[in-house]
LOMARMAR-819652 format. One line per 10 residues: number of its first residue (from 1); their letters; for each residue x, y, z of C-alpha. Coordinates in Angstrom, 2 decimals, padded with zeros to 5 digits. Layout:
REM LOMARMAR-819652
NUM> A> X:Y:Z; ...
//
This chain:
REM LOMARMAR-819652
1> XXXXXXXXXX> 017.47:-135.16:039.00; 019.75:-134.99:041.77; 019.59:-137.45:044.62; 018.87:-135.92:048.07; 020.34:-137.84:051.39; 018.71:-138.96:053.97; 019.72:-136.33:056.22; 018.63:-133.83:053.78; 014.71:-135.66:053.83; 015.15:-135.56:057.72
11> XXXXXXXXXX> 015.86:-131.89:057.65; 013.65:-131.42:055.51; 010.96:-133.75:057.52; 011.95:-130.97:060.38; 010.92:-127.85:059.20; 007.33:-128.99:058.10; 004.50:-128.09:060.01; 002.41:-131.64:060.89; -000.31:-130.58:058.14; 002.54:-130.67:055.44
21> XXXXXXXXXX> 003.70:-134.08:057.31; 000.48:-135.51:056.84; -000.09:-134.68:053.19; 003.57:-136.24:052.46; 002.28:-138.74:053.93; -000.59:-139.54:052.04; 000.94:-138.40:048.68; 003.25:-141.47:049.97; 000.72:-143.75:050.28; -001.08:-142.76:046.75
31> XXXXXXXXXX> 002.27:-143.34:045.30; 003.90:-146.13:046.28; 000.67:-148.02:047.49; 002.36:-148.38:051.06; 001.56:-146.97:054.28; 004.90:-145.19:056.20; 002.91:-145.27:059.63; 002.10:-149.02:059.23; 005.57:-150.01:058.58; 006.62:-147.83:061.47
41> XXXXXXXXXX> 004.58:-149.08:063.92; 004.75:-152.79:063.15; 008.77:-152.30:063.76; 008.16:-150.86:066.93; 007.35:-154.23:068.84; 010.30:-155.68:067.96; 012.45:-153.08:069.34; 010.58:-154.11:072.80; 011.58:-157.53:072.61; 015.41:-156.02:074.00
51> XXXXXXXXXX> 016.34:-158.01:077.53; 015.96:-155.26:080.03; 016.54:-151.37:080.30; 018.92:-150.55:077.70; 020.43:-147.45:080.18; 021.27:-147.64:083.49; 021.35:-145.32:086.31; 024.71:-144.65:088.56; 023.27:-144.26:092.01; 025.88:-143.63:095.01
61> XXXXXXXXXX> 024.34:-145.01:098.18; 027.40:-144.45:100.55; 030.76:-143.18:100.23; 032.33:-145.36:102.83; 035.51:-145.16:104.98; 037.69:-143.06:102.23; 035.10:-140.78:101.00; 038.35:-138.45:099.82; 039.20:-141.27:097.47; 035.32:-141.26:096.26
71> XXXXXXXXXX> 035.40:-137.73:095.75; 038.20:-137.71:093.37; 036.86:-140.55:091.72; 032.75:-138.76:091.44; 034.81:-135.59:089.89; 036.56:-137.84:087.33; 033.35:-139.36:085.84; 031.18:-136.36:086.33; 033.64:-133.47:085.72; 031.76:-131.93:089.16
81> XXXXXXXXXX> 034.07:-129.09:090.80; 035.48:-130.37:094.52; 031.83:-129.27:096.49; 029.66:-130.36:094.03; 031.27:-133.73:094.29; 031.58:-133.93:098.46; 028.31:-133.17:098.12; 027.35:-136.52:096.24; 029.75:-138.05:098.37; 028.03:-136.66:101.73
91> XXXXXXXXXX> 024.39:-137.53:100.62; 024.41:-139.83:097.99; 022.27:-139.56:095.07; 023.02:-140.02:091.16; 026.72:-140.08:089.70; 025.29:-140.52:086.32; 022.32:-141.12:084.14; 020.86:-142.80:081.04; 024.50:-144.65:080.50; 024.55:-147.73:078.82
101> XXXXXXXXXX> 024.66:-151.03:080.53; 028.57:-151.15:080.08; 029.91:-147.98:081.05; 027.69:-148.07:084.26; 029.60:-151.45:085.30; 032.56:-149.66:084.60; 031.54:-146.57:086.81; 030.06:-148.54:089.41; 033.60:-150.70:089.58; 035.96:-147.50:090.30
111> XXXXXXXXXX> 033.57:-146.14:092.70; 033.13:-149.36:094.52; 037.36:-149.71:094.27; 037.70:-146.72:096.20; 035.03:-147.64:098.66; 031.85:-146.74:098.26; 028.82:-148.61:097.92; 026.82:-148.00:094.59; 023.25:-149.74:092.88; 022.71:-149.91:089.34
121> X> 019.21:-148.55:088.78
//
């Protein structure tokens, strides 16, 4: 019998209605005596113990003095063409979303280098 991955199960997992779900599930549980939904839900408390959001929010709050400098630097993290970006740099607003803790540091470091003033959120 050939072994199937575990991307093959999740594909698999993917194109099952929720009724066929459900009996896989139970033919689980009648096989191997263990219950997949119990195991998942008793991991998912410990994946809530994590210090903090783990993605962060970019927010501009003012582009400052050399808002030409903060315009090239909103297209280079956002790709944004030249009005898209003035127009972050005129009102303010989000640079970039759902980023991890690190990269929005990063971000939030250029942007404040050329002069603006940014919040993590």
């Amino acid at each position: 019998m050939a072994k199937i991955t575990k991307e093959d199960f999740i594909n698999s997992l993917k194109e099952m209605t929720i009724l066929e779900v459900k009996e896989l599930v139970d033919a689980m549980k009648e096989e191997f005596g263990v219950d997949p939904s119990a195991v998942a839900v008793a991991a998912a408390p410990a994946a809530a113990v994590e210090e903090g959001p783990s993605t962060k929010t970019v927010v501009l709050k003012d582009a400052g003095a050399a808002k030409i400098g903060v315009i090239k630097v909103i297209r280079e993290i956002t790709g944004l063409g030249l009005v898209e970006a003035k127009g972050l740099a005129d009102n303010g607003g989000n640079i970039k979303e759902n980023v991890s803790a690190d990269e929005a540091n990063e971000i939030k470091a250029k942007l404040e280098e050329a002069g603006a003033t940014v919040e993590l959120a």
